[in-house]
C-alpha positions in Angstrom: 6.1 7.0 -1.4 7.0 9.9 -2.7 4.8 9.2 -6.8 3.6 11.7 -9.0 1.6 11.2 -11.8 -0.4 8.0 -12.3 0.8 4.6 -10.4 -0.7 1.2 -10.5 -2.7 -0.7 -7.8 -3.5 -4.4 -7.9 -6.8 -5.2 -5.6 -8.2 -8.5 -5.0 -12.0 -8.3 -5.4 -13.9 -9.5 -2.1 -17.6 -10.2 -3.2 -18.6 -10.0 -0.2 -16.4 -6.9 1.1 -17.6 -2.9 1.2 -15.1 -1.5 -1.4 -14.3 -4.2 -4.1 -17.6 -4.6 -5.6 -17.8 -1.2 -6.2 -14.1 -1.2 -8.1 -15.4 -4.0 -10.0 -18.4 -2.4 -11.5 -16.0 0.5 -12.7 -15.3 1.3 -16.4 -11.7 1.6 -18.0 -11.4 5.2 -17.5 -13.1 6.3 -15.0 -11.5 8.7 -12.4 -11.5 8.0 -9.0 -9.9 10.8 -5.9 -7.8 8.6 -3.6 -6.8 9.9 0.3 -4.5 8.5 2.3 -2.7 6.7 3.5 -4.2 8.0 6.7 -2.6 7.3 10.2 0.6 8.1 11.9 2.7 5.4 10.5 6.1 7.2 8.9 9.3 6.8 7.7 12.5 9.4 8.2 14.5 8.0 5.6 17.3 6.7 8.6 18.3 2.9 9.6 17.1 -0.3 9.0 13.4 -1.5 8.3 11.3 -4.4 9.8 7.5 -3.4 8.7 4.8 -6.2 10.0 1.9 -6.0 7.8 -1.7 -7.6 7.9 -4.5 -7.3 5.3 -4.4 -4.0 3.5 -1.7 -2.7 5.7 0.8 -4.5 3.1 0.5 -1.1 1.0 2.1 1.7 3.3 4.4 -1.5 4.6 5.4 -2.4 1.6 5.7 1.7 0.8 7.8 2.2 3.9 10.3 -0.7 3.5 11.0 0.3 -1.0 11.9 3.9 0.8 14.3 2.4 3.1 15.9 0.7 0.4 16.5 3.5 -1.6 17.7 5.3 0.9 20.8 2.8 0.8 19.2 1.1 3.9 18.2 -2.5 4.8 14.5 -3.7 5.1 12.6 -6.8 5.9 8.6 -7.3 5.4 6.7 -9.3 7.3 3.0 -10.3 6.2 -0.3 -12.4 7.2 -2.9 -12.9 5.2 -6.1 -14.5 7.0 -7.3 -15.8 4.1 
């Protein structure tokens, strides 16, 4: 999306995962750099939207389908969790 400034994220924390942990053990205030989202998913702002998301593919999904809608368009999200 197309945010400037500060935004929020919610993240569930995984005990056993790579990333979470480390979020967890973060202070109020600290500052992290954030990349992404990386790959060669887009959206051109024309037509209708059916985005089929797994795990943390929900975030540029759910990115791609709030565009569409402000662009006057329609858009469906589909997700599975495996947990």
């Amino acid at each position: 999306p197309d945010t400037e400034g500060t935004f929020e994220m919610t993240v569930e924390i995984d005990p056993e995962g790579d990333v979470t942990p480390w979020l967890a053990d973060l202070a109020a205030g600290d500052a992290l750099a954030l990349k992404g989202p990386l790959g060669e998913t887009c959206y051109d702002d024309e037509g209708d939207v059916l985005a089929v998301a797994g795990g943390p593919g929900i975030g540029p999904a759910l990115a791609i389908a709030e565009r569409a809608v402000d662009h006057g368009h329609e858009a469906a999200l589909v997700y599975e969790d495996d947990g």
